[in-house]
N, C-alpha and C positions, 0 to 999 in steps of 0.2 A: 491309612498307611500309604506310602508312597509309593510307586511301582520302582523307582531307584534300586531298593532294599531286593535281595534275593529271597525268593518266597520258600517257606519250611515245605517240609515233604513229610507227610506221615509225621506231623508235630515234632521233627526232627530241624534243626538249621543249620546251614552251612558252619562251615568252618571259619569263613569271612566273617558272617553274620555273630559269631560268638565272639571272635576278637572285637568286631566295631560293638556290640554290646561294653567287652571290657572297658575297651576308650572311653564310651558314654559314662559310664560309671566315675570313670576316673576326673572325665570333666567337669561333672555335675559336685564333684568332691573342691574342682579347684574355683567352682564359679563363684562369683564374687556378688556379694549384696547389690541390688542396682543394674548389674550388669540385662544383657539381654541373653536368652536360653544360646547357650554353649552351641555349637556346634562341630560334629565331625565329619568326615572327610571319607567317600567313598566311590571310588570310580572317576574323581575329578569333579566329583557334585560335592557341596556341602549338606550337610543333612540337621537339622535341628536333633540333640538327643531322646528329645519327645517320640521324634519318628521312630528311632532303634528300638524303644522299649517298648511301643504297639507290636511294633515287627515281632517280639517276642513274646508278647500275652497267650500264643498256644503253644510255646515249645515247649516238650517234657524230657528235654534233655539236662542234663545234671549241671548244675552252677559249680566251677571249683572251688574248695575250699577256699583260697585266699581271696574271692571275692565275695564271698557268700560273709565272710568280715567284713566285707568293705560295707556291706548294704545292709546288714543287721548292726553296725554299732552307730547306724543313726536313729533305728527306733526308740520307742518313749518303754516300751515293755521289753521283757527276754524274749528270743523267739527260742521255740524250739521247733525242731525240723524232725521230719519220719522217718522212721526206722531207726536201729540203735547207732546208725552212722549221722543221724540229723542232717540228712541231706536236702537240697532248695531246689527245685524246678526254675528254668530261666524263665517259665511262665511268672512265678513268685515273688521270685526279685524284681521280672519287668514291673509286675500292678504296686508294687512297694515302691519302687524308683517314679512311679508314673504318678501316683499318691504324692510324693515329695516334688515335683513340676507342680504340680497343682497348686500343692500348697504354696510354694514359691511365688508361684503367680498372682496368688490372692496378696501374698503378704512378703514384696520383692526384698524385704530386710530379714526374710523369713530364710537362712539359716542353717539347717540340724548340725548340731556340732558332731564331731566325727570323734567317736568314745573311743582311742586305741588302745587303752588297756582295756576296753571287753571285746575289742574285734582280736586284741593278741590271745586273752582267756579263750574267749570262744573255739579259736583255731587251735591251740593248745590243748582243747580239754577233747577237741575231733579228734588229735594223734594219738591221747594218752586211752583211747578206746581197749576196756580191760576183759572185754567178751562176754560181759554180762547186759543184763537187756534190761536192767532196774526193775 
């Protein structure tokens, strides 16, 4: 990890460190086949999104719902998340997101297509939460 990045407190992370999370997300969404790993922007340092998502392999604070779409409608299975609200740790998404650099890296034409009718179901089926626990 890079010391750049603001260090979590009690598995908790900044408020900065959650937003430059988002951005990585959102980059890795727009990177292109070939290209070299994305990066964002932090303090006037550029940061590879590889870094943001180590920075968050211990956080136990909650993913919001609209991104916790972003980063499940690229896996190959459903996920489903804990408790009857399926909620994601930013630890979760980061080793998920970190999984997908990888894989990229072995195989730069490598991809995951981004599913937005199950990242819209998914979000959809969190709000329509009817208070039963299945």
């Amino acid at each position: 990890m890079t010391s750049k990045l603001p260090e979590l407190f009690n598995g908790h992370a900044p408020i900065d460190l959650h937003y430059l999370f988002w951005e990585a997300v959102l980059k890795f969404e727009e990177w292109e086949p070939y290209d070299g790993q994305p990066l964002v922007t932090f303090e006037n340092s550029h940061i590879p999104i590889s870094d943001v998502f180590t920075a968050m392999r211990t956080c136990t604070d909650i993913v919001p719902a609209a991104l916790v779409g972003s980063v499940v409608a690229r896996l190959n299975k459903p996920w489903v998340g804990h408790g009857p609200l399926g909620e994601m740790s930013f630890s979760t998404a980061a080793r998920i997101m970190s999984l997908l650099i990888r894989k990229r890296r072995l195989n730069p034409a490598f991809a995951p297509a981004f599913d937005t009718a199950y990242a819209a179901d998914w979000n959809r089926s969190r709000h329509s939460y009817n208070g039963s626990l299945r």
